[in-house]
C-alpha positions in Angstrom: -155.4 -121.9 134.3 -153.7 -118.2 133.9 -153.7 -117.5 137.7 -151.6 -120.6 138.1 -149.8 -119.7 135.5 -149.3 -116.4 137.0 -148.8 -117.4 140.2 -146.1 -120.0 138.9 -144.6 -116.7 137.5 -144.7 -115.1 140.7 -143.3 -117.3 142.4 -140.8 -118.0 139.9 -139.5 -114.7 139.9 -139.3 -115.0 143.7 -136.7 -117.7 143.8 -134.4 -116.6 141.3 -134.3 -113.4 142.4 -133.7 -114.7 146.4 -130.9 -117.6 144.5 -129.2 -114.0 143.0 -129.2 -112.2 146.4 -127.6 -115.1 148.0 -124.9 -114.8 145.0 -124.3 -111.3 145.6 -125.5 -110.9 142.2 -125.6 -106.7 142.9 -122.1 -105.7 142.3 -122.4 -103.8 139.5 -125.2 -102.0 137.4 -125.7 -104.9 135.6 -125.8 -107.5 137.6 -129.2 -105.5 139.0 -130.9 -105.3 136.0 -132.0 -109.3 136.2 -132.9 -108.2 140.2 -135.2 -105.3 138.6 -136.8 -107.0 136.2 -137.8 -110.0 138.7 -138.9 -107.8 140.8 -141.3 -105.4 138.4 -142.6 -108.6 136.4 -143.2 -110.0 139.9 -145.3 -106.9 141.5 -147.1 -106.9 137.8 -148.1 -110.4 137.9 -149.5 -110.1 141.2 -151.3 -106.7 140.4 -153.1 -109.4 137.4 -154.4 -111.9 139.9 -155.6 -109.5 142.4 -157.0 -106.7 139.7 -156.9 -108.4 136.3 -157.2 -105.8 133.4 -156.5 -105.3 129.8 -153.9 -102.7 130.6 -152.0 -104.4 133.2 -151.9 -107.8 131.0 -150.2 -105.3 127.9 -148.1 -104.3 130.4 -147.1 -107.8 131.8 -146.4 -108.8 127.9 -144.1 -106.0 127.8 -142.4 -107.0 131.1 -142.3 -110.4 129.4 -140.4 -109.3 126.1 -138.2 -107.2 128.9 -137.1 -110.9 130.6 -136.6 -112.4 127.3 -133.7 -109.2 126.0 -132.5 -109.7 129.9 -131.9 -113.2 129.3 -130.0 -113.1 126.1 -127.7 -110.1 127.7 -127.0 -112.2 130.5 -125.9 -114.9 128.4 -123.8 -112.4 126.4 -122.5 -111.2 129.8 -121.8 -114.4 131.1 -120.1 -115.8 128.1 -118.1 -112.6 127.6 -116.9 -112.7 130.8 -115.8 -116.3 130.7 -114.0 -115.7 127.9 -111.8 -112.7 128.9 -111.0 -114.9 132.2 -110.2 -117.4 129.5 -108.1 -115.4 127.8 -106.0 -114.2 130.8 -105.5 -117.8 131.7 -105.0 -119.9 128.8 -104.1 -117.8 125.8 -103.3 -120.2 123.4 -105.9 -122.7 124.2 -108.4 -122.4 121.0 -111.3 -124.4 119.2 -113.7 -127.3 120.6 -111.5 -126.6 124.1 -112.0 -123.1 124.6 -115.4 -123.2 123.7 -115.8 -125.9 126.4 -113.8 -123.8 129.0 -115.8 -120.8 128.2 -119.4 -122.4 128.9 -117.8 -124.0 131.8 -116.6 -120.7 133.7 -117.3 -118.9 136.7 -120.0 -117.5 135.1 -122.8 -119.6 134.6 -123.6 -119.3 130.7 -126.9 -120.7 130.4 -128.4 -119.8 133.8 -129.9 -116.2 132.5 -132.0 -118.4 130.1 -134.1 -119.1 133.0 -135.1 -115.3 133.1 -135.8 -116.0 129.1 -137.9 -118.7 129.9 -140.0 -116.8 132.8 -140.5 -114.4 129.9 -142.1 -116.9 128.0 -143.7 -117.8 130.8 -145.0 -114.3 131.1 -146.3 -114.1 127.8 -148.4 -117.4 127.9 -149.9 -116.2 131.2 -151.0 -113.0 129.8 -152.3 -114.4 126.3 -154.6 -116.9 128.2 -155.4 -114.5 130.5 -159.7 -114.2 129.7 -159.1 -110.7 130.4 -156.7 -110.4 127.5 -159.9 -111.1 124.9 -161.6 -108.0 123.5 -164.9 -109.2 122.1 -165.0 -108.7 118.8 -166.7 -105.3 116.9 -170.3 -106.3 116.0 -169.6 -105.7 112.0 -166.9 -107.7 111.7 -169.3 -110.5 113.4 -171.9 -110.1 111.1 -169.9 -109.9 108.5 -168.4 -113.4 109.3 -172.1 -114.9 109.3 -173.6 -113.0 105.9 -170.5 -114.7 104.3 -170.7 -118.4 105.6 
């Protein structure tokens, strides 16, 4: 099950980041922080299914946690955006309307949750990952049987 899982990732990470490319989602320095995160979560996951080890799985749950702060900015970016545009345009539109306008923008406002989700996608990878297990230290196992 984790090799799917990280080969969903990888090729998760593949899509998005071709879908930004084809948006000329590179104009400015952060518009390539989504494309550099894809792209090291994407050459981490694929260094797991061809060499799986404990380092490289801490490292992927670090990328992870990386995609899930990248999601949340992008939202924040997104949203921000949106509503400066709709502040130029429709200054004295407020409340339930704004709101609506706002999440409606050029900007897509919920699209850099999909990077969030990959990122949780990440972590569930690397947490069932058999690799990820350390046995367990030979007191604390007998300990657990003198006490049952």
């Amino acid at each position: 099950m984790p090799r799917v899982l990280l080969g969903l990732l990888a090729l998760s990470c593949v899509g998005i980041a071709s879908e930004l490319l084809l948006l000329d989602h590179y104009e400015g320095w952060r518009q390539w922080i989504p494309l550099a995160a894809l792209t090291a979560i994407f050459a981490n996951s694929i260094a797991v299914l061809a060499t799986p080890s404990s380092p490289l799985l801490k490292l992927l749950q670090w990328l992870a946690v990386a995609l899930l702060v990248v999601g949340g900015l992008g939202v924040y970016f997104h949203v921000k955006g949106n509503l400066e545009f709709e502040l130029e345009l429709h200054p004295t539109v407020k409340g339930w309307e704004k709101i609506w306008n706002v999440m409606k923008g050029a900007f897509p406002a919920l699209a850099p949750l999909s990077m969030a989700q990959l990122g949780l996608l990440g972590l569930i990878a690397a947490r069932a990952h058999p690799s990820f297990r350390r046995p367990r230290p030979a007191n604390i196992q007998n300990e657990e049987r003198g006490s049952s």
